[in-house]
N, CA, C and O atoms as a DFTB+ gen file, in Angstrom:
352 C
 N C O
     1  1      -6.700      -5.234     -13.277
     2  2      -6.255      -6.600     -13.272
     3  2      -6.056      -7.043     -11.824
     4  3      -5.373      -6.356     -11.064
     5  1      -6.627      -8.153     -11.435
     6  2      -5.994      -8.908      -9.652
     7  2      -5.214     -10.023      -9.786
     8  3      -5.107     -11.011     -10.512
     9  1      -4.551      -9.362      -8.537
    10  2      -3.411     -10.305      -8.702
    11  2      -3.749     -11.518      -7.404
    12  3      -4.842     -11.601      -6.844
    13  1      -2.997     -12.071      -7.211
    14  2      -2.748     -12.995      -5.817
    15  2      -2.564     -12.527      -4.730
    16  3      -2.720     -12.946      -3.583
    17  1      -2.159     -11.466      -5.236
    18  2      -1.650     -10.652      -3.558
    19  2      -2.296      -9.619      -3.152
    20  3      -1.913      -8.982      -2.171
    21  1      -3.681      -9.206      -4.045
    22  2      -5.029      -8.496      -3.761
    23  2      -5.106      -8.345      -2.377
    24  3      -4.843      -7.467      -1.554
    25  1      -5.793     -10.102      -2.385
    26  2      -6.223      -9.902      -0.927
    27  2      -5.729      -9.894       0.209
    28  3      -6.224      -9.549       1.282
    29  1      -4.265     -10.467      -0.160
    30  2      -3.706      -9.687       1.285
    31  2      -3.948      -8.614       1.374
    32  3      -4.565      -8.145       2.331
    33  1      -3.481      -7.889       0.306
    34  2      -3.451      -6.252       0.196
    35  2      -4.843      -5.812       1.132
    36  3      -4.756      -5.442       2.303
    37  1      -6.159      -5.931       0.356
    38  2      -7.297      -5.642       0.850
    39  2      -7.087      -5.897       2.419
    40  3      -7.057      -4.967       3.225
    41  1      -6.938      -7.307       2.792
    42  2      -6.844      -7.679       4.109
    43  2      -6.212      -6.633       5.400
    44  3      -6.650      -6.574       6.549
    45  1      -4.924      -5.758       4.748
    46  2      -3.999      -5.077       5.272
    47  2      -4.417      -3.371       5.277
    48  3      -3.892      -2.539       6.017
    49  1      -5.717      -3.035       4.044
    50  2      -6.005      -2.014       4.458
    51  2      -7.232      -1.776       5.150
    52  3      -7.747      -0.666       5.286
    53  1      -7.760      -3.044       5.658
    54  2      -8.918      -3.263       6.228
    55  2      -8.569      -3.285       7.260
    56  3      -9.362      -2.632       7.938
    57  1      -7.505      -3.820       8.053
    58  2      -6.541      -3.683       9.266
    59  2      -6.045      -2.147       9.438
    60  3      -5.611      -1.911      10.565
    61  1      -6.028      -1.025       8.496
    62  2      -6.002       0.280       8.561
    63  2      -7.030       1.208       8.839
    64  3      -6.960       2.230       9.522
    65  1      -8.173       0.644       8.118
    66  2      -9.532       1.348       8.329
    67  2     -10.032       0.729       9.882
    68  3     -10.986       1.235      10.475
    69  1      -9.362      -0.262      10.360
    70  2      -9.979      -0.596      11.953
    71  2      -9.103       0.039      12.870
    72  3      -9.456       0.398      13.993
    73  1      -7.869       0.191      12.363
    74  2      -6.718       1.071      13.151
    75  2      -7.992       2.739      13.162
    76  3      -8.616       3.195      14.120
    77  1      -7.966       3.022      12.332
    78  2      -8.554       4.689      12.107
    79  2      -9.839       5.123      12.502
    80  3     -10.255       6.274      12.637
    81  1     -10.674       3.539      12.744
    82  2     -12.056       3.877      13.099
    83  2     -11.776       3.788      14.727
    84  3     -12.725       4.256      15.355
    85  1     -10.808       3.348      15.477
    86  2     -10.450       3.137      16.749
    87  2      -9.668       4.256      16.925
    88  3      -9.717       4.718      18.065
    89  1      -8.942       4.845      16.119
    90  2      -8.071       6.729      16.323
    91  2      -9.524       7.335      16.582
    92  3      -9.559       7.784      17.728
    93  1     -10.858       7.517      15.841
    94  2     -11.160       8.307      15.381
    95  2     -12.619       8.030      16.629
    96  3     -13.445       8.943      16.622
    97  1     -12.848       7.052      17.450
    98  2     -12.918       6.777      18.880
    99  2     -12.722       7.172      19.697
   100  3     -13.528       7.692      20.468
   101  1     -11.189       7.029      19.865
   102  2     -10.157       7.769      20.837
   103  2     -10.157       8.852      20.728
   104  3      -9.480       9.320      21.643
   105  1     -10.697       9.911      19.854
   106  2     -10.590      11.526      19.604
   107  2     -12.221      11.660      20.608
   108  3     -12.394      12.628      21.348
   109  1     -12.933      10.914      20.511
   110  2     -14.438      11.103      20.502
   111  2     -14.345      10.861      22.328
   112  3     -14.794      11.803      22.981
   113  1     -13.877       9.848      22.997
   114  2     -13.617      10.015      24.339
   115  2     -12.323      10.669      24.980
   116  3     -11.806      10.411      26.067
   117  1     -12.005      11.426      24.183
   118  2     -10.591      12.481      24.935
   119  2      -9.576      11.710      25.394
   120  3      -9.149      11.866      26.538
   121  1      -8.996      10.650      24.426
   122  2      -8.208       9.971      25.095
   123  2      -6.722      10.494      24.943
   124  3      -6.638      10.537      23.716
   125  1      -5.754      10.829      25.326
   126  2      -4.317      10.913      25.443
   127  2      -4.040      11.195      24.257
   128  3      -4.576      10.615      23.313
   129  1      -2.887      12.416      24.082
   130  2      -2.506      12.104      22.975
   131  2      -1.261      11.437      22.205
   132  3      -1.073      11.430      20.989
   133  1      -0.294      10.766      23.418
   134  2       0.059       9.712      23.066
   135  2      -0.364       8.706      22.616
   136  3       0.322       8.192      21.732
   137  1      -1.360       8.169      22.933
   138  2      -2.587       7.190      22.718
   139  2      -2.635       7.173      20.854
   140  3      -2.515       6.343      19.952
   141  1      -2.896       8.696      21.011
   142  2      -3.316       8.731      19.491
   143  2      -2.710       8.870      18.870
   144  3      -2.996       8.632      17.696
   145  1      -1.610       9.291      19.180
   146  2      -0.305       9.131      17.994
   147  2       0.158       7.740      17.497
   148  3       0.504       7.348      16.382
   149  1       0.021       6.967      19.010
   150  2       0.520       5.645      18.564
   151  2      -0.520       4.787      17.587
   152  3      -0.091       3.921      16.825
   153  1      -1.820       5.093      17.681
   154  2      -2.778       4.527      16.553
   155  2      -2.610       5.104      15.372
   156  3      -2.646       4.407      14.358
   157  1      -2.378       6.609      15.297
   158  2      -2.193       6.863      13.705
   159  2      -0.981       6.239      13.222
   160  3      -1.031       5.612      12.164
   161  1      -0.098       6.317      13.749
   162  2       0.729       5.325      13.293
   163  2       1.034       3.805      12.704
   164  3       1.834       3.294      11.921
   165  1      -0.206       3.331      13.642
   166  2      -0.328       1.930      12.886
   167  2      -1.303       1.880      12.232
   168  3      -1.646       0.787      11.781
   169  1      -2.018       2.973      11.983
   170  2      -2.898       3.548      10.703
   171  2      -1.579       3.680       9.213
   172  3      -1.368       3.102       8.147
   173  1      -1.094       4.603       9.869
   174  2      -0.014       4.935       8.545
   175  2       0.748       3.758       7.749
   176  3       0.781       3.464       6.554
   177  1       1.401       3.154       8.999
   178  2       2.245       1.635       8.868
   179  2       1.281       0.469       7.795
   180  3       1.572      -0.123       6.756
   181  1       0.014       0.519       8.668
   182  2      -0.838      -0.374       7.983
   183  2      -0.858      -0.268       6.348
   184  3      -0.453      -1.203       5.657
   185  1      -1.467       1.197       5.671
   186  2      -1.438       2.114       4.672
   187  2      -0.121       1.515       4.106
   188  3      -0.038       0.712       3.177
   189  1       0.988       2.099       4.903
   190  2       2.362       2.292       3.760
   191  2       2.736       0.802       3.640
   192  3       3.497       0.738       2.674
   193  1       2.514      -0.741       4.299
   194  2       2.570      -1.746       3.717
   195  2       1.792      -2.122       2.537
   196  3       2.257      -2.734       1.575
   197  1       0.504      -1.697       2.669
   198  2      -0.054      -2.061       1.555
   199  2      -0.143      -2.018       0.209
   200  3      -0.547      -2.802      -0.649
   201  1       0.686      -0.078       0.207
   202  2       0.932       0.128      -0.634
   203  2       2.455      -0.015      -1.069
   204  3       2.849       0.533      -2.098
   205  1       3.100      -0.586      -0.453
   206  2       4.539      -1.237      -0.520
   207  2       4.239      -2.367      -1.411
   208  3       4.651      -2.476      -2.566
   209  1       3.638      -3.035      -0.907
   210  2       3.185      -4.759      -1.619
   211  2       2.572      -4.441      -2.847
   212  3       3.096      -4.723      -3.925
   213  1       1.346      -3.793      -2.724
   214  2       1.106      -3.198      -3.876
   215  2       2.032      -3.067      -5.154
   216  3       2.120      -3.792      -6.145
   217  1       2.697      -1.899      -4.801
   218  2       3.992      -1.524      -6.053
   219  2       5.142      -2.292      -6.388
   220  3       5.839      -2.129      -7.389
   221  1       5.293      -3.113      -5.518
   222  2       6.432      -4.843      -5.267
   223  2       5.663      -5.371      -6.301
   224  3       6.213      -5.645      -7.368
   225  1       4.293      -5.582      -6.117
   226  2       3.100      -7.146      -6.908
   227  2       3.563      -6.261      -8.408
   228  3       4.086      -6.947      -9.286
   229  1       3.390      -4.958      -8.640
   230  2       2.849      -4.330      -9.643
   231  2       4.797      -4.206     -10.542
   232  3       4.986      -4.074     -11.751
   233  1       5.646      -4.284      -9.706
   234  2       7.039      -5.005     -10.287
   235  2       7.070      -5.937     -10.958
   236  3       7.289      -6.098     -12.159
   237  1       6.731      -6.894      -9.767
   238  2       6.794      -8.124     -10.146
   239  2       6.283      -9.317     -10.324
   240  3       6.629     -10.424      -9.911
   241  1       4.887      -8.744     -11.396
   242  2       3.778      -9.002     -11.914
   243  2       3.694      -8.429     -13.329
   244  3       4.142      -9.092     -14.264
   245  1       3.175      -7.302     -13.518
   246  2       2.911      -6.689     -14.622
   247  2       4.281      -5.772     -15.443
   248  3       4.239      -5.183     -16.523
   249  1       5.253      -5.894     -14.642
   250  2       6.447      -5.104     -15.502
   251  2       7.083      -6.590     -16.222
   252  3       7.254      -6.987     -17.375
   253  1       7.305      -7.115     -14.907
   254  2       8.402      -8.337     -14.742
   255  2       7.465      -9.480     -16.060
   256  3       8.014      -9.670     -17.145
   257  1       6.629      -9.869     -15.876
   258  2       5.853     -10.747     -16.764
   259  2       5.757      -9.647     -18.033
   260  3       6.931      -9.526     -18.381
   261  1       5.218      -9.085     -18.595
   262  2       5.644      -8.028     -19.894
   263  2       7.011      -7.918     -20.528
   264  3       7.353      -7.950     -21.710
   265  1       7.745      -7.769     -19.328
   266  2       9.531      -8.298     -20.269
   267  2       9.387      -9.521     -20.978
   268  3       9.562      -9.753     -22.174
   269  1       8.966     -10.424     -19.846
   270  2       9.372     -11.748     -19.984
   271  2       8.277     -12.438     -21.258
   272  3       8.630     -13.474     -21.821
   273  1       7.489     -12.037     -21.481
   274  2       6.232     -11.688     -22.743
   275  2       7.180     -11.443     -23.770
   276  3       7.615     -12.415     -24.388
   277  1       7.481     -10.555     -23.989
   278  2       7.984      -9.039     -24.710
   279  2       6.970      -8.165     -25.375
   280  3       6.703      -7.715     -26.489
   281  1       6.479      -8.142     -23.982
   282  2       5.194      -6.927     -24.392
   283  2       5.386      -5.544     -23.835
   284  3       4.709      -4.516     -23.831
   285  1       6.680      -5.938     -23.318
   286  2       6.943      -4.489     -23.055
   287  2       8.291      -4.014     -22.898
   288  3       9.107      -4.435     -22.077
   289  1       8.556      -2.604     -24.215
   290  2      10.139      -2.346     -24.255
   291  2      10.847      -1.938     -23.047
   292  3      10.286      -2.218     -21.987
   293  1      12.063      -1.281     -22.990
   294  2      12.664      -0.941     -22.159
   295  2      12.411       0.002     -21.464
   296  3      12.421       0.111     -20.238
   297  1      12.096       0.950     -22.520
   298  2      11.835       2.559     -22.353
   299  2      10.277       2.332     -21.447
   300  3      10.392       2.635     -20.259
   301  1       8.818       1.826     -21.881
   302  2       7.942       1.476     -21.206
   303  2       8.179       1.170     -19.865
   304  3       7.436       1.901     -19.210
   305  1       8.922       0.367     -19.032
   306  2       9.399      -0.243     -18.361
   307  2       9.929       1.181     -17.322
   308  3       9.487       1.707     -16.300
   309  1      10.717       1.342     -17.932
   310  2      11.656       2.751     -17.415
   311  2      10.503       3.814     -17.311
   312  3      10.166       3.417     -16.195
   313  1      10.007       4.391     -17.448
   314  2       8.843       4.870     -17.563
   315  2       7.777       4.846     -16.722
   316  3       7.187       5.803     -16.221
   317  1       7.500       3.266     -16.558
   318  2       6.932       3.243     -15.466
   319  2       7.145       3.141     -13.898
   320  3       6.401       3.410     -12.955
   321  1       8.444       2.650     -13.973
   322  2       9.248       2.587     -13.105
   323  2       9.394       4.150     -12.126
   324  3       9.279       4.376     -10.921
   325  1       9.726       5.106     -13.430
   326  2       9.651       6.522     -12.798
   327  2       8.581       7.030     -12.217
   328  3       8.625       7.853     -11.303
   329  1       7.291       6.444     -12.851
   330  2       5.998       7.133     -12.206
   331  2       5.918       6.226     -10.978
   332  3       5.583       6.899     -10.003
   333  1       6.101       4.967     -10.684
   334  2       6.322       4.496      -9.648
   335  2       6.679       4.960      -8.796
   336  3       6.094       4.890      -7.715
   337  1       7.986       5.724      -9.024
   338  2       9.027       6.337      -7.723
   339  2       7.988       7.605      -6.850
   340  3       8.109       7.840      -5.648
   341  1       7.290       8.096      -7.495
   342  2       6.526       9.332      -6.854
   343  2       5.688       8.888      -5.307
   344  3       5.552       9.581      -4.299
   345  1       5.097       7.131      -5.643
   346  2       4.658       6.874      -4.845
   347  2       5.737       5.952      -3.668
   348  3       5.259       5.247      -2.779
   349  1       6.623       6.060      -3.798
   350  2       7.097       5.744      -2.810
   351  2       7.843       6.528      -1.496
   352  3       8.267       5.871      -0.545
């Protein structure tokens, strides 16, 4: 299912894959490895927003609208909520 906030999403891990293709550069001309720490990092950062927003949209989108439906019980809800937590 897409939501509205897809393409940010997409937008934000496309901003990750240019972070990583520029780490993965910087390995190829011996650059510093401060250098490269500080790019994987906004490799990672990039990554862990996306998938932040991601699991936020997937709250409060498909849980949150299913209550409000009543297409989906409590226990469902709770449930998913828990498999949620793994990825955070």
């Amino acid at each position: 299912m897409k939501h509205p906030s897809h393409p940010e999403i997409v937008k934000r891990l496309r901003r990750a894959e240019g972070h990583l293709k520029s780490t993965l550069a910087m390995f190829d001309e011996g650059r510093g490895c401060l250098d490269l720490a500080q790019q994987l990092h906004a490799v990672e950062a990039a990554i862990a927003s996306a998938k932040r927003e991601l699991i936020h949209d997937h709250i409060a989108h498909c849980l949150q609208d299913g209550v409000n439906e009543g297409a989906l019980d409590a226990r469902t809800i709770v449930d998913e909520l828990k498999a949620l937590t793994k990825y955070l």
